[in-house]
Chimera marker file (.cmm) of the C-alpha trace (Angstrom):
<marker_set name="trace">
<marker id="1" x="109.384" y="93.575" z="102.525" r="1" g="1" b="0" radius="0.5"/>
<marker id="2" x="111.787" y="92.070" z="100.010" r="1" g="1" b="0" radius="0.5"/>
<marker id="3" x="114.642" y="94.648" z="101.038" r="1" g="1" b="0" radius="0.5"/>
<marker id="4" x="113.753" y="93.564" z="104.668" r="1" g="1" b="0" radius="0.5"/>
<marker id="5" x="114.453" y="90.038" z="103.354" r="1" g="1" b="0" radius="0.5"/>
<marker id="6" x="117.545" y="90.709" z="102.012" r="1" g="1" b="0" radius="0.5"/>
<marker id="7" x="118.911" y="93.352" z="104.665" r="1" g="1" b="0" radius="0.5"/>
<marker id="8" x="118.458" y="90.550" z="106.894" r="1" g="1" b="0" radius="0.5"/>
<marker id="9" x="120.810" y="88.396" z="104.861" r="1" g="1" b="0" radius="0.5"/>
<marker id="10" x="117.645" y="85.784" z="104.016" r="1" g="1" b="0" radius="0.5"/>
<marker id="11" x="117.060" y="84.310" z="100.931" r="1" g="1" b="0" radius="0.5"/>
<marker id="12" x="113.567" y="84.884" z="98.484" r="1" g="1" b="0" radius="0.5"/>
<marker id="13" x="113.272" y="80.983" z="98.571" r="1" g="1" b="0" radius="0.5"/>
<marker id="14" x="112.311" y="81.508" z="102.742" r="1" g="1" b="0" radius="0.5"/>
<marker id="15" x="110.217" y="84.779" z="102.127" r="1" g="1" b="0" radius="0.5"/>
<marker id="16" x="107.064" y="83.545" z="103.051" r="1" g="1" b="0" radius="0.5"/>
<marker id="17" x="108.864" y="82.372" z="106.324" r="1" g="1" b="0" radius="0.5"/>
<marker id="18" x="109.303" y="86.080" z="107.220" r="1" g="1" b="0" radius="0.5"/>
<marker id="19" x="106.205" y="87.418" z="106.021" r="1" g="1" b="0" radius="0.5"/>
<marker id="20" x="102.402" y="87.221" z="106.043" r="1" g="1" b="0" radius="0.5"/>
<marker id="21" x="100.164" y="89.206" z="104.155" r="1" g="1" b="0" radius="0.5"/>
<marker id="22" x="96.113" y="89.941" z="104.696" r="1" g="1" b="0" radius="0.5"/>
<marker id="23" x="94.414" y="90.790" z="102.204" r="1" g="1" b="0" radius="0.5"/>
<marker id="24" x="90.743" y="91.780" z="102.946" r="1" g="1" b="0" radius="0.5"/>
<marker id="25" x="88.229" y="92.400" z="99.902" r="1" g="1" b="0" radius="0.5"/>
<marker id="26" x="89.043" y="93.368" z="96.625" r="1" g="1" b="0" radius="0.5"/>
<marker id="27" x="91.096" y="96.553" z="96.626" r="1" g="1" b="0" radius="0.5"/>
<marker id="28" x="94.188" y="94.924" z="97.659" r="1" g="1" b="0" radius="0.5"/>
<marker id="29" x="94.112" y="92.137" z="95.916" r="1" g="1" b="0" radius="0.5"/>
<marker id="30" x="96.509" y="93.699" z="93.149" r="1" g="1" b="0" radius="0.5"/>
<marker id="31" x="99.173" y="93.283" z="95.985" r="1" g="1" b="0" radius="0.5"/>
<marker id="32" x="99.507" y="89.062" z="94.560" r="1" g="1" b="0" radius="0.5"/>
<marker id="33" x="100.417" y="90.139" z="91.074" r="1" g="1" b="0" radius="0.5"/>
<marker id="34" x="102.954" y="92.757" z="92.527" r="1" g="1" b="0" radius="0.5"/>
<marker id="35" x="104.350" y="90.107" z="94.207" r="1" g="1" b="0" radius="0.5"/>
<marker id="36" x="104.773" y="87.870" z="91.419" r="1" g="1" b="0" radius="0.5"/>
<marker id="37" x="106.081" y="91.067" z="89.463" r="1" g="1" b="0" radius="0.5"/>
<marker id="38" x="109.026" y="91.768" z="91.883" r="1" g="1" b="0" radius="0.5"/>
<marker id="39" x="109.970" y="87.861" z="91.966" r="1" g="1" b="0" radius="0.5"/>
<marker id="40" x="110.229" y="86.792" z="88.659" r="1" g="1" b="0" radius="0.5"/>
<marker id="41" x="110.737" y="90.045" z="86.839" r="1" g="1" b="0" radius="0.5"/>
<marker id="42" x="113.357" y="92.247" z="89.621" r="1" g="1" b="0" radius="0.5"/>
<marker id="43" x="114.642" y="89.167" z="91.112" r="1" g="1" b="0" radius="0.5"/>
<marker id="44" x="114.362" y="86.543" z="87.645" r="1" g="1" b="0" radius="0.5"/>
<marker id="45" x="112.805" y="83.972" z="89.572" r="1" g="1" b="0" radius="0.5"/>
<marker id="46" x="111.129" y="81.250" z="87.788" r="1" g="1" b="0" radius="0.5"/>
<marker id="47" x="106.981" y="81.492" z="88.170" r="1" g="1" b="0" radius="0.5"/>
<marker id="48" x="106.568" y="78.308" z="89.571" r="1" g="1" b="0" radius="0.5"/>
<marker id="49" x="108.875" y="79.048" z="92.350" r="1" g="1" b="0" radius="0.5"/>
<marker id="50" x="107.684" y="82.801" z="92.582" r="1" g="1" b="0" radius="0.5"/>
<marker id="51" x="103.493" y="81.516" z="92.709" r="1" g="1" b="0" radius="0.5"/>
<marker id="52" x="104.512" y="78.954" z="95.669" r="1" g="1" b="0" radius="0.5"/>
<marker id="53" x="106.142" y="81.851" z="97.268" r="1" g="1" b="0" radius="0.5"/>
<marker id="54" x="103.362" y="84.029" z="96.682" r="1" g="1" b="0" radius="0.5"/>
<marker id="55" x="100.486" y="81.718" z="97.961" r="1" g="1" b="0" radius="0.5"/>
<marker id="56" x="102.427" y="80.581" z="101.387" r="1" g="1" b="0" radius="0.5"/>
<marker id="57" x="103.014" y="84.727" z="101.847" r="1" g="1" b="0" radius="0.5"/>
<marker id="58" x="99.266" y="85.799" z="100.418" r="1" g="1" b="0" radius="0.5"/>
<marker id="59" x="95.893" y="85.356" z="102.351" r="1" g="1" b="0" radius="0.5"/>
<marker id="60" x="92.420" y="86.367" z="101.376" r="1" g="1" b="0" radius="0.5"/>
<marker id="61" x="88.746" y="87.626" z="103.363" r="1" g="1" b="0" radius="0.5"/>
<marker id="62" x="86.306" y="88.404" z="101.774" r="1" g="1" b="0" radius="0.5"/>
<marker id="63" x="83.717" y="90.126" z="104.409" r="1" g="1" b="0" radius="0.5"/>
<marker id="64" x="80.693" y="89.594" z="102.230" r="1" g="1" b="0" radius="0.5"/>
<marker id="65" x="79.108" y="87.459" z="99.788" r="1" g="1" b="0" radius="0.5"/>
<marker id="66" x="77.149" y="89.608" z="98.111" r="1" g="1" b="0" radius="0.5"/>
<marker id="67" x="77.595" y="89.909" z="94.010" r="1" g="1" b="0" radius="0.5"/>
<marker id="68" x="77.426" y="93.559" z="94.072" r="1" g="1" b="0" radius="0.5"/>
<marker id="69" x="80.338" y="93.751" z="96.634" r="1" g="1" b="0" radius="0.5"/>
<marker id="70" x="82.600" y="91.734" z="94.440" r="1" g="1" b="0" radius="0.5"/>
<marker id="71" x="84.956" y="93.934" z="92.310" r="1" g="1" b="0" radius="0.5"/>
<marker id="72" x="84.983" y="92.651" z="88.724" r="1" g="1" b="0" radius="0.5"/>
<marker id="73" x="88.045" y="93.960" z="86.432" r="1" g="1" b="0" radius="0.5"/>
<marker id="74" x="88.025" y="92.881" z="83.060" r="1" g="1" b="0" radius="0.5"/>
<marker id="75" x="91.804" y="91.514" z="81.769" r="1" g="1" b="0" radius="0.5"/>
<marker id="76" x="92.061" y="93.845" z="79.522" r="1" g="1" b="0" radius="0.5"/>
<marker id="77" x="91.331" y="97.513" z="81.081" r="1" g="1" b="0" radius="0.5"/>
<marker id="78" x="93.033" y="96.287" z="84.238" r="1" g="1" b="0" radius="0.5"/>
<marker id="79" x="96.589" y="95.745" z="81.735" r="1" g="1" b="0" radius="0.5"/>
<marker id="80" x="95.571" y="98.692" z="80.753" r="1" g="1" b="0" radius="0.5"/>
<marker id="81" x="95.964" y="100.348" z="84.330" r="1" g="1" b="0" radius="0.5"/>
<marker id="82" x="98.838" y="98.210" z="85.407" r="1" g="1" b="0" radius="0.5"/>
<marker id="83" x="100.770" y="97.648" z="82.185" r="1" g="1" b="0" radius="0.5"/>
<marker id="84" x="103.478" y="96.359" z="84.361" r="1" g="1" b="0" radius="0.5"/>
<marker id="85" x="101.317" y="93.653" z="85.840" r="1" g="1" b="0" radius="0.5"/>
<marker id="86" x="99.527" y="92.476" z="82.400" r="1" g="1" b="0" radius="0.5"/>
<marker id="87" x="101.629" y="89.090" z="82.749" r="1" g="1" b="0" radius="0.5"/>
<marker id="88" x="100.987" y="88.139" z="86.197" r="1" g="1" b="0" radius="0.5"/>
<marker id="89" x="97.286" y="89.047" z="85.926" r="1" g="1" b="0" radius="0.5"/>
<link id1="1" id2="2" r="1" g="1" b="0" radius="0.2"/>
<link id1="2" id2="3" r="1" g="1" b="0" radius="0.2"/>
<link id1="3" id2="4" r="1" g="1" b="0" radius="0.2"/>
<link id1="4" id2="5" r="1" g="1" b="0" radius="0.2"/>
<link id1="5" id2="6" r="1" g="1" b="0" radius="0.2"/>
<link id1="6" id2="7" r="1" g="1" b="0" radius="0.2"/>
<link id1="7" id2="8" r="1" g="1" b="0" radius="0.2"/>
<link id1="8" id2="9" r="1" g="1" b="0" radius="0.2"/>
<link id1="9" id2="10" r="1" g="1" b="0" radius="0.2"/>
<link id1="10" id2="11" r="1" g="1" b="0" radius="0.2"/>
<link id1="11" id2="12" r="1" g="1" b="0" radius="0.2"/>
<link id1="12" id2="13" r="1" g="1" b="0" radius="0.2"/>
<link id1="13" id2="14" r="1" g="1" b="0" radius="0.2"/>
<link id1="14" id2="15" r="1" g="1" b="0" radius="0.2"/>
<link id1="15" id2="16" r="1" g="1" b="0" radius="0.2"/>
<link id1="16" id2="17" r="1" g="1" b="0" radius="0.2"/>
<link id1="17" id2="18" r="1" g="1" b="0" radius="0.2"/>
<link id1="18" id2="19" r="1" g="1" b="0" radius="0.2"/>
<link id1="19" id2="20" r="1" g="1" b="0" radius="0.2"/>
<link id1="20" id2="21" r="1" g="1" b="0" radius="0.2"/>
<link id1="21" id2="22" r="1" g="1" b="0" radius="0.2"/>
<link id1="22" id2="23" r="1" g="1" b="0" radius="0.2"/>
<link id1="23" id2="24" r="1" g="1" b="0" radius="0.2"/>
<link id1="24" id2="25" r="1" g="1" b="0" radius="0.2"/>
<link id1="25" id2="26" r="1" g="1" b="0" radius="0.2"/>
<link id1="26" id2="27" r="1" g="1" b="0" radius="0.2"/>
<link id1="27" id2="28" r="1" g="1" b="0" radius="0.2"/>
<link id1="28" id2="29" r="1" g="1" b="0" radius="0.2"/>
<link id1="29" id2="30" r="1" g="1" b="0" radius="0.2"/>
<link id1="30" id2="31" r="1" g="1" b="0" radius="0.2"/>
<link id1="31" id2="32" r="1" g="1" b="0" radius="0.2"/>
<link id1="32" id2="33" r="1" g="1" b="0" radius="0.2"/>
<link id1="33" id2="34" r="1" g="1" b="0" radius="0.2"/>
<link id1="34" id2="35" r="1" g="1" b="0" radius="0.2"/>
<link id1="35" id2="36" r="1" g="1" b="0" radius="0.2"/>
<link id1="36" id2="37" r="1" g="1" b="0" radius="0.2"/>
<link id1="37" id2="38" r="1" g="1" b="0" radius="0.2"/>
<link id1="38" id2="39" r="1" g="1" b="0" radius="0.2"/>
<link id1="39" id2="40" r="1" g="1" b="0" radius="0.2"/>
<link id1="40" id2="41" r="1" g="1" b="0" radius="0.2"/>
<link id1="41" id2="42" r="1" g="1" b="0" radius="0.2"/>
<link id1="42" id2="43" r="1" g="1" b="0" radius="0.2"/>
<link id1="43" id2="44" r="1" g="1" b="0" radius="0.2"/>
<link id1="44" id2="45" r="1" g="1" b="0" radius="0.2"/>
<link id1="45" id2="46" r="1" g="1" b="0" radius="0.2"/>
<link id1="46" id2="47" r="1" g="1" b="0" radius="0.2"/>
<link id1="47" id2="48" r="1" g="1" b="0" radius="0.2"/>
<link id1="48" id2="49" r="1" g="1" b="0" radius="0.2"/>
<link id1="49" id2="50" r="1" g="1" b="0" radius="0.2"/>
<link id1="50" id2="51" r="1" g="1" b="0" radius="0.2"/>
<link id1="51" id2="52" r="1" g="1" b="0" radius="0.2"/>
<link id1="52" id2="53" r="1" g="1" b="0" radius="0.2"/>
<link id1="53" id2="54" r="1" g="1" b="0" radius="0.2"/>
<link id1="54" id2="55" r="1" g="1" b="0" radius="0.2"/>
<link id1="55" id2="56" r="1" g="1" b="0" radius="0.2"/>
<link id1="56" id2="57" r="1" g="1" b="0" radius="0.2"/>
<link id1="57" id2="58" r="1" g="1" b="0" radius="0.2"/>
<link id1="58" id2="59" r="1" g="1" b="0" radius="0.2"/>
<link id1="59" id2="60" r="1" g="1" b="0" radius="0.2"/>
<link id1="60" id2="61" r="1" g="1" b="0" radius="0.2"/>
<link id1="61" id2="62" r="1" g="1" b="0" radius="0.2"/>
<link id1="62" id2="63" r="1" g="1" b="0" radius="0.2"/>
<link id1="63" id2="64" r="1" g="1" b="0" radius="0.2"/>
<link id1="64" id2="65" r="1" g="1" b="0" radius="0.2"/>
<link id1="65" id2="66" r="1" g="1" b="0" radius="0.2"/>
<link id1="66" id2="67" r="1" g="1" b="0" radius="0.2"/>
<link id1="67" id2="68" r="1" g="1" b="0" radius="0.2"/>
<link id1="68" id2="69" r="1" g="1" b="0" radius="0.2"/>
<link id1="69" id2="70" r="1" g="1" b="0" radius="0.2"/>
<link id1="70" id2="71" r="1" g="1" b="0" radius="0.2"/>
<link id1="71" id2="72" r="1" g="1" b="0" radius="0.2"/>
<link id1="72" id2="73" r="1" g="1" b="0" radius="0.2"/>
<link id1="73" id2="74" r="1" g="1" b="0" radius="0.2"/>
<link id1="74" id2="75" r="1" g="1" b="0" radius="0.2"/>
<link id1="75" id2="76" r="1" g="1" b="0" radius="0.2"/>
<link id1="76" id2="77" r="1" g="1" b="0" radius="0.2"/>
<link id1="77" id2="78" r="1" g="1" b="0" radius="0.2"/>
<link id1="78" id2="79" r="1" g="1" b="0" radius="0.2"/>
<link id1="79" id2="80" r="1" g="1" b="0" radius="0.2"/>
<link id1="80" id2="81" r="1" g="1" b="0" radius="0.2"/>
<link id1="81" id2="82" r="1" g="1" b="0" radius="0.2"/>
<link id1="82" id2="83" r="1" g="1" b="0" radius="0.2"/>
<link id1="83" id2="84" r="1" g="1" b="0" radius="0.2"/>
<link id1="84" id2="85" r="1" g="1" b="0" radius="0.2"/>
<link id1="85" id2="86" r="1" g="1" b="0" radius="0.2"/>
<link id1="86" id2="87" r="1" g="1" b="0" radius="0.2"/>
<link id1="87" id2="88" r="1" g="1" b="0" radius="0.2"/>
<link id1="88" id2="89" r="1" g="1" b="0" radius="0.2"/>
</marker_set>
């Protein structure tokens, strides 16, 4: 999406203009710290800026409310699994 942004000749400051993204449940939910990855790390953006961006571009549903549906991942093994993520979790 961000190479669609900028093949279009649009700035990252109007990305959320451009793009929507659903996230339903837990398993994608990784997709916000990518996000926040590519912006201020690729593209040196500063986090304030990059976390607006992010939460006008991010949406969540949750299809149940039931505890054992909920997908827990402690800080530290998820850094583990996504070292590139660790600051933006």
């Amino acid at each position: 999406m961000i190479n669609i942004q900028h093949l279009r000749g649009k700035s990252l400051d109007t990305f959320h203009e451009s793009f929507a993204v659903q996230l339903n449940d837990t398993h994608p939910s990784i997709a916000v710290a990518e996000l926040m990855r590519l912006l201020v790390d690729e593209h040196h953006m500063e986090w304030d800026k990059a976390w607006a961006i992010t939460q006008k571009t991010m949406a969540y549903t949750n299809h149940t409310l039931l505890p054992e549906a909920l997908e827990k991942w402690p800080l530290r093994s998820s850094a583990a699994s996504f070292p590139a993520h660790g600051d933006h979790l």
